[in-house]
N, C-alpha and C positions, 0 to 999 in steps of 0.2 A: 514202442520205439526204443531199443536199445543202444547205448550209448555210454561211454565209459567220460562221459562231462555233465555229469549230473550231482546232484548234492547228495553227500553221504545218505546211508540209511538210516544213522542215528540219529542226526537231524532233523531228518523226515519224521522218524518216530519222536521225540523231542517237539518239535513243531505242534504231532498234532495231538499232542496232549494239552495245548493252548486250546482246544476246542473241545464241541462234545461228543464228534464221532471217534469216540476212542476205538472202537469195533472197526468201522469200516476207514481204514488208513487209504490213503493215496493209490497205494497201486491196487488194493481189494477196489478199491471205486472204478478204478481205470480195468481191470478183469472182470469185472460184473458187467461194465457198461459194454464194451465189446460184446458178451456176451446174451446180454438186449437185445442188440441192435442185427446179429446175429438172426435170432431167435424170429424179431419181427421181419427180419428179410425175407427168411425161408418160410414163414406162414404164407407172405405177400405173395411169393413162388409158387406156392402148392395151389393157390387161386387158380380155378377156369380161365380166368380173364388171361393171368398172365402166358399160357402157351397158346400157340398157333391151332394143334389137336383140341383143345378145350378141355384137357383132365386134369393140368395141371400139372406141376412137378412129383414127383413120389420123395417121401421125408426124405431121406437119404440124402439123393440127389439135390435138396430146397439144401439143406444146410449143407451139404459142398457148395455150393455154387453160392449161398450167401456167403460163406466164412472166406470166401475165395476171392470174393467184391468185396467185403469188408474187409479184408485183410490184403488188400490190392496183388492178390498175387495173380489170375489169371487163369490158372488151370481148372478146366472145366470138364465135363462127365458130357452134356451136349451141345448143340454148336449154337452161340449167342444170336448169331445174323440172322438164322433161317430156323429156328427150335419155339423162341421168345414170342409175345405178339410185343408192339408197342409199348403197351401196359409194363408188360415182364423188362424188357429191353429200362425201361424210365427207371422201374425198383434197382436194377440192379447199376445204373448210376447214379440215382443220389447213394445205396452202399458206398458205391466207389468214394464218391465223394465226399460222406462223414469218415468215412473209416482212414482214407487217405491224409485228411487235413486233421482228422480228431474232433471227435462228438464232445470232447470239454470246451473246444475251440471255438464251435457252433453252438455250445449252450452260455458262453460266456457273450459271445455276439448276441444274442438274443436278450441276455439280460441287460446289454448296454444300450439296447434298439427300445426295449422298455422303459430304459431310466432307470434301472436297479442297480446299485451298489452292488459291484462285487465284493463276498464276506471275504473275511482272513481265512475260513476252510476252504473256498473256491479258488482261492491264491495258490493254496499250497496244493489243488488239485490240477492246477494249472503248471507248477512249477516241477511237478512227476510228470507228466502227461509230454510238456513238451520239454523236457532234459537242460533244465536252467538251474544255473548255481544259488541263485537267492529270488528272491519276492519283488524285488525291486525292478519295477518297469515292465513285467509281465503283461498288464491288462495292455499296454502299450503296441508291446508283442506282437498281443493277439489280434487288434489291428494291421497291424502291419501282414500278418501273414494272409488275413482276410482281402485285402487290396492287394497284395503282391500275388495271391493263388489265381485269383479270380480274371484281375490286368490278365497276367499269365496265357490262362485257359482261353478267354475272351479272343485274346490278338489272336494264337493257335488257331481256335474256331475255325475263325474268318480268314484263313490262311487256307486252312483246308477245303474251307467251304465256296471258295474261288477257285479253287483247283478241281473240285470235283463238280462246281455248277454245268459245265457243259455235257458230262455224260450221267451227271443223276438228276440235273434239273436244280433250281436253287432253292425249292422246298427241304428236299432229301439232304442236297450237300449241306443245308444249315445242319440237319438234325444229324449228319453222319458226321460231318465236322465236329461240330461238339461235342457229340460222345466222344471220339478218338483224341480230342483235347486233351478233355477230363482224365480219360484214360491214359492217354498218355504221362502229361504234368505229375497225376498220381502212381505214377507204373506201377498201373492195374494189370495191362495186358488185352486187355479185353477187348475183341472188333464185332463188327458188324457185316467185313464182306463175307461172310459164309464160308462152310464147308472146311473150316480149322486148317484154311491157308493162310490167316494172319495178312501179312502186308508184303507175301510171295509175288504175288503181280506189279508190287511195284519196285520190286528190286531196283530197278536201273531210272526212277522218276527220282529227279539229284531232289524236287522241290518238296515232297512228300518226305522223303529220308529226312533232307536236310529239319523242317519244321517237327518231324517227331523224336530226333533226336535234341534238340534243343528243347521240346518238352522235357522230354526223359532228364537230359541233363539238370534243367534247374530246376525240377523236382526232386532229384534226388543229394542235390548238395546240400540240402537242412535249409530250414527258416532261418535258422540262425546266421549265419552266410547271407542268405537271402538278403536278412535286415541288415545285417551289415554292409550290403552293396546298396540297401535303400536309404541305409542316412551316410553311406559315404560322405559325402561333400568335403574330400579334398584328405582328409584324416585316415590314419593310417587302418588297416585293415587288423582285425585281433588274431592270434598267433593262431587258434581253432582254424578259424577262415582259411589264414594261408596254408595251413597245413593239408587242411579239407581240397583244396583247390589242386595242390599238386600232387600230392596221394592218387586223386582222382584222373587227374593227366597220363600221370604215368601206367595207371590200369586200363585209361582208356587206348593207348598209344601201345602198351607192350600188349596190352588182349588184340588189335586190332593186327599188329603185325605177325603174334603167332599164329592166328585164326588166317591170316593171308598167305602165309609160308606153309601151313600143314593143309590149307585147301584147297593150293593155287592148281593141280593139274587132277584133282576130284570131282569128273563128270557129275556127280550126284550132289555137287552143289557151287563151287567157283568157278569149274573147268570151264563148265561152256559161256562164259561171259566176257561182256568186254574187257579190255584192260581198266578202262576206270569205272566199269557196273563190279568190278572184282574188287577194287579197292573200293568203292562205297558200301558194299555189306557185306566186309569185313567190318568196315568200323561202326556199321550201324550194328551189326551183333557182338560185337566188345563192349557198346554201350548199351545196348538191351539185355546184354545176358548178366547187367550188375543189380539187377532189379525189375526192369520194365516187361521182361516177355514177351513183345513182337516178335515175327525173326520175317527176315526177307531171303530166307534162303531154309530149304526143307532140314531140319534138327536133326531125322533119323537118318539121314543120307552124310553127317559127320564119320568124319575118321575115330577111333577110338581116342586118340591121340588129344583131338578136338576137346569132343565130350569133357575130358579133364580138363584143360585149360579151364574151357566153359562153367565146368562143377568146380571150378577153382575162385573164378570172377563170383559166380551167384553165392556162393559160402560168405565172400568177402562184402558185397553187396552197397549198399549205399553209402551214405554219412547219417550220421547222430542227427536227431530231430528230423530227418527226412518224411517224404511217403515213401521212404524204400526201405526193407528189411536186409539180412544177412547179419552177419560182426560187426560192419558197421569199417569203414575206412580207417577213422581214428584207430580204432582198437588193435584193428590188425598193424598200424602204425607204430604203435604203442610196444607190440610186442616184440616188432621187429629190433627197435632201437634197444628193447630191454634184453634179445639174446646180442646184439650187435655190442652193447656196452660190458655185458656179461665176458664174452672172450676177448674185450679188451684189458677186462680186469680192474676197470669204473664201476665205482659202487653206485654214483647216480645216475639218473637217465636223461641226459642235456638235449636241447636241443633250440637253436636260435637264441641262446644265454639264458635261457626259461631251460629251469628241474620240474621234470616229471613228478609228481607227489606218488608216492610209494601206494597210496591206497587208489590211486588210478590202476597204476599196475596191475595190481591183485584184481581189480577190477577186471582190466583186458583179458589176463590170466583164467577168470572164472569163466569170463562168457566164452570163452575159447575153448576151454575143457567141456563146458554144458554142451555148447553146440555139436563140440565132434562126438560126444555122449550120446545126445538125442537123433541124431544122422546115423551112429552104428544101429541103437536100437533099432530104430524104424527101418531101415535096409535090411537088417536079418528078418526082423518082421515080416517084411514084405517080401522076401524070398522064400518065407515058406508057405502064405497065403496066396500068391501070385505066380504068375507063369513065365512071364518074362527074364531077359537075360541079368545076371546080377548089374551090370555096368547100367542099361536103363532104371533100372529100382532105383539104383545109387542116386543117379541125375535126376528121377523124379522127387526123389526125397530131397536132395540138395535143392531143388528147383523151389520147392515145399516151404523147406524152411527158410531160404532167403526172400520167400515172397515174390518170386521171379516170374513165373507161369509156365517157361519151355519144358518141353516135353518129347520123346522121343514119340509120344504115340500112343503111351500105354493109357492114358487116363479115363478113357469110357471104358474101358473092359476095367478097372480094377474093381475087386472081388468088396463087399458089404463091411472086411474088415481091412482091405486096401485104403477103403475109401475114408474111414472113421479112421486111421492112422493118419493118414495126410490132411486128414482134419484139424487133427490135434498139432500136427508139424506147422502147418499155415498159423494156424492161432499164436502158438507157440512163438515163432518167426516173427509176429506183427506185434503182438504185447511186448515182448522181448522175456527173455528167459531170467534176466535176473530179478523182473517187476515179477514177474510169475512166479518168481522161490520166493520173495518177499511178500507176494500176496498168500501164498499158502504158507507161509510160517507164521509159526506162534511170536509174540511179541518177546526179545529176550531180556534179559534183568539189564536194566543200564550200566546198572551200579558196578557188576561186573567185570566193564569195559576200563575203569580204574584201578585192575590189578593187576601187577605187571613179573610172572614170574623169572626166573632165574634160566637163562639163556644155557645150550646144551647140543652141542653139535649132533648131527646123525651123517653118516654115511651116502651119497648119490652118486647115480653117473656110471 
């Protein structure tokens, strides 16, 4: 989960020399365990039991399609509804659902269901994992998110699963309801009606839209928000929240009206609908394309025009502490204010009489540069092991790394070293890219960090 409101790195390093995993630091804990849970998906996959054919997944294909659950992005190689049995279908939502809410989040529930003290190292595995400033009130937290996911998914459920008792019977609509729950609250992406049309046939059902975009939404605003609206009572909301709140407004409001205005007379996806099935998926694909992956209207049938906006939303992608990946709201927020303050010629970065701290910045800064860094790699990548036109590569990669799932189409034909790139993009996208430099870097000198040399201009611009 990347997120520019987390506690320094030298803190963290600092911290966990209080303990005795000097070796395995917070975020190596948090990339390993991903990594796990990974690993035992796609074994789960390659099982008989789990396909319908009885051979099971071929490697490849087990860890796409696990790193894909686990890392809630959605993009798949074959088709969930009609590929999976039962068995495969269950594995691949509890993925969704550790990887979505955080397997430190479920191993810390577990230890409280037992009576086990949480240690000071599972605190501060706790305090990387879900993007908190200090120790303080954590195990708290984690409660909270445990009751507010679960409330969440539960109500969803049973929302869907009254909508769909009359034409799948009220066995099925339980069990399809709840997947698309879970899937949804977590924007995984991930369905069950078959044949990689997503939730195409209900474009114009307001009650289906309405219920998965309010998944999608408050899944993707962060716990943090989350818990702030759950001990509201009366008290004013923390600057993160409101920031988080209308950031997210205005992407879902200007995504919703460009995707309205460049699709409105394009037979190949708004033309032929009504005036208000036009405006409901439009905004149901402003708010799926920041994270979630559903689409209720065909991807590859977009205007080029589209495409970008859309590879514009999923870059940017959820909030901090979410189940959603991309930059993250804040950051892109972050950066805005910081060129916005920059040509006013304000050295600080204000904003509601609260200053930006300069190593947030640099923060928002790095994940902004990695990102467009690891998006060029993987596109050139993919344009020369791949067939496709560059503008699809680009959107698959974007899709990839924001943890999104849309897709023009290309995703079962990608090539052995298509598919092991967007591997690495998803992963990437769902750890977050600065946990990931910080788990593969060596430990640096602290001491260092108290020497302050003589300042010296250079030339930009």
């Amino acid at each position: 989960m990347e997120t520019v409101v987390i506690n320094t790195q030298e803190n963290i390093e600092n911290n966990s020399k209080k303990t005795n995993g000097k070796k395995l630091t917070p975020p190596r804990v948090l990339v390993l365990g991903f990594l796990i849970i990974i690993c035992l998906g796609a074994i789960m996959l390659m099982l008989p039991q789990a396909t319908i054919d009885g051979q099971g997944l071929p490697v490849l294909d087990a860890f796409f399609t696990a790193t894909s659950a686990v890392c809630v992005t959605g993009l798949v190689v074959v088709d969930t509804g009609t590929f999976f049995t039962i068995f495969g279908q269950l594995v691949i939502l509890l993925l969704i659902q550790v990887g979505g809410i955080g397997f430190m989040t479920f191993a810390a529930i577990f230890a409280i269901f037992l009576g086990r003290k949480i240690s000071f190292k599972e605190r501060l595995m706790l305090q990387n994992a879900l993007n908190q400033f200090s120790l303080e009130g954590i195990v708290r937290l984690v409660k909270y998110i445990i009751k507010i996911s679960f409330a969440i998914e539960g109500l969803g459920a049973l929302a869907l699963a009254f909508r769909w008792r009359v034409e799948l019977g009220w066995a099925k609509a339980i069990y399809y309801g709840a997947f698309h729950s879970v899937s949804g609250f977590n924007n995984a992406g991930f369905d069950l009606l078959g044949n990689h049309n997503s939730l195409t046939s209900y474009q114009g059902d307001i009650f289906i839209n309405v219920i998965m975009m309010f998944l999608v939404v408050t899944g993707g605003l962060g716990f943090a928000v989350l818990s702030d609206f759950y001990t509201f009572k009366g008290k004013k909301l923390s600057l993160h929240s409101i920031l988080v709140i209308k950031c997210s407004l205005v992407l879902i409001v200007g995504g919703a009206a460009a995707i309205y205005l460049l699709e409105l007379f394009n037979p190949a996806t708004l033309g032929g609908m009504s005036s208000g099935s036009k405006v409901l998926a439009a905004l149901f694909q402003s708010i799926s394309s920041r994270t979630a992956g559903f689409n209720t209207i065909d991807i590859s049938g977009l205007k080029d025009a589209t495409k970008l906006i859309v590879a514009f939303l999923m870059f940017i992608g959820a909030s901090p502490g979410s189940t959603g990946g991309g930059i993250k709201t804040t950051t892109f927020l972050v950066i805005v204010l910081s060129v916005f303050h920059t040509f006013k010629g304000d050295s600080p970065v204000e904003i509601r009489e609260r200053t930006i701290p300069k190593d947030i910045i640099h923060r928002a800064l790095s994940i902004m540069f990695m990102a467009s860094l690891l998006i060029a790699v993987v596109t050139l990548l993919l344009t020369i092991t791949e067939k496709g036109d560059f503008l699809s590569l680009f959107f698959e990669t974007v899709s990839a790394f924001g943890t999104v799932g849309l897709s023009t189409g290309i995703t079962p034909f990608l090539s052995s070293v298509g598919k092991i790139a967007i591997i690495c993009t998803m992963f990437s996208g769902r750890v977050g890219l600065l946990t990931l430099a910080f788990a593969l870097s060596h430990k640096r000198n602290i001491s260092r960090t108290h020497i302050k040399y003589p300042e010296e201009r250079i030339i930009i611009g």
